[in-house]
N, C-alpha and C positions, 0 to 999 in steps of 0.2 A: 320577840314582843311578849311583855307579860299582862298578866292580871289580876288584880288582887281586891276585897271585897274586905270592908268592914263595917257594921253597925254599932255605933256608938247610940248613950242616953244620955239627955242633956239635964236637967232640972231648973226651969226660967223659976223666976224669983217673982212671977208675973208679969201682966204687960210692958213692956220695953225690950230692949237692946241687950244680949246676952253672948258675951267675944268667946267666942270658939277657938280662935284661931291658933293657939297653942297645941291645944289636944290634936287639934289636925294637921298641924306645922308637926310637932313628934311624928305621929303615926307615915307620915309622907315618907321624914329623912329615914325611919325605921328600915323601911320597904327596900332600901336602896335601889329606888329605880330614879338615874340620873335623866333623862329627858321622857317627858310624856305628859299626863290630864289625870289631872281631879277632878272629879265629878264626885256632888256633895250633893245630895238629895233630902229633905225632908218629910216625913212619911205622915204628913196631918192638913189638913184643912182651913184652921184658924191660928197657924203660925206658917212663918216664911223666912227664906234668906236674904241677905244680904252681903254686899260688902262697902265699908263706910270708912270712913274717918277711925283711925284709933288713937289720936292725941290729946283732940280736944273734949272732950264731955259735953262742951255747950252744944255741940255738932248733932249729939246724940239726942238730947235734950227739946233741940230745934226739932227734930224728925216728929219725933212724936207729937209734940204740938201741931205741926204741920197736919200730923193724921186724924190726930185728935177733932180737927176743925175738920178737914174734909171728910173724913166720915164719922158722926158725933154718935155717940149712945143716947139714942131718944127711941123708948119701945113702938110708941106711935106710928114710927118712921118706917119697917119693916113687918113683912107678914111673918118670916119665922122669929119666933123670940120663945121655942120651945126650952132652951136651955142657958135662959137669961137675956138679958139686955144688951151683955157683952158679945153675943153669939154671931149677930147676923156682920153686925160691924167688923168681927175678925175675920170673917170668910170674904168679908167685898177688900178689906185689906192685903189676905193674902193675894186677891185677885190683881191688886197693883200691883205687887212685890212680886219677889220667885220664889218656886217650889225647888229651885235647883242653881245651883251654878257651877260652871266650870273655868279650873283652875289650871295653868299651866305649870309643869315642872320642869324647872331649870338648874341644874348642874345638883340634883337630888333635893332640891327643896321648892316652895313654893314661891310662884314669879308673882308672888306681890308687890305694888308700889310701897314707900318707904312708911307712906301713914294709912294701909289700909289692911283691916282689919275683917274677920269674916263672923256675922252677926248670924244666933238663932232672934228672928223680930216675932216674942210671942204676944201676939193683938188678944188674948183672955186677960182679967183682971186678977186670974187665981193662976197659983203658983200649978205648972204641969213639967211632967216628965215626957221628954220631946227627943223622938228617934228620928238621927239620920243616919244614912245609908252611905258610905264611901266609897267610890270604886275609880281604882288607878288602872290605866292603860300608859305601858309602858315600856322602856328597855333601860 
C-alpha cells in the first residue's frame, strides 16, 4: 500500500464552476497507483467541491442560478458582512457543497462517470487562488 500527497493552486476566475479535472486526472495516472482513493480536499471556507456534469454548460449555468436564489446577496440578510456582501453567502454555500470528495481509482486513473467532471465551486465574486490538498491511498 502506498501514499502519496499533493497541493496543488487553482486561480477561479470568480464565482462559478472551475473543471479541475484534468490536472488531477494527470497527477493520478502520474503516481501509478493502479487501484486505490483520491481524496481531494479544499483548504478555504467560501469555496467547495464538486463533481457535476462536464458536457453541458447550461448544467453549470443552472447550478448557480439555483444558488444564486437559494442563498441571495442581500447585506441585510446576515450578521457577518465584515468582508463584503459576498462573504456570509459563500460560507452557508460551502455549507451545502463539500470541503472534500473522494475518488475512486481504477486500472490507474480516475472511476469517473463518462460526463462527470470535478469542479473548484468558488461562491466569492473576485477572482482567488484556491488550494487543494491531494492525497492517494493505494497499490
Amino acid at each position: 500500500m502506498r501514499q502519496v500527497q499533493l497541493e496543488i493552486s487553482v486561480r477561479t476566475r470568480g464565482k462559478g464552476l472551475h473543471d479541475v479535472t484534468r490536472e488531477i486526472a494527470k497527477w493520478v495516472h502520474e503516481q501509478t497507483i493502479e487501484t486505490g482513493l483520491v481524496v481531494v480536499f479544499v483548504k478555504h471556507t467560501s469555496a467547495s467541491l464538486v463533481i457535476q456534469e462536464n458536457a453541458d454548460p447550461d448544467v453549470l449555468a443552472d447550478l448557480e442560478t439555483f444558488f444564486e436564489r437559494l442563498v441571495p446577496e442581500t447585506r441585510d440578510s446576515y450578521r457577518h458582512s465584515a468582508e463584503g456582501p459576498d462573504d456570509m453567502p459563500a460560507h452557508i454555500r460551502t455549507a451545502l457543497t463539500q470541503t472534500q470528495l473522494s475518488i475512486p481509482i481504477v486500472k490507474g486513473r480516475l472511476g469517473l462517470g463518462t460526463w462527470q467532471g470535478i469542479y473548484v465551486y468558488e461562491h466569492r465574486d473576485a477572482s482567488h487562488i484556491r488550494h487543494l490538498l491531494l492525497h492517494i491511498v493505494g497499490a
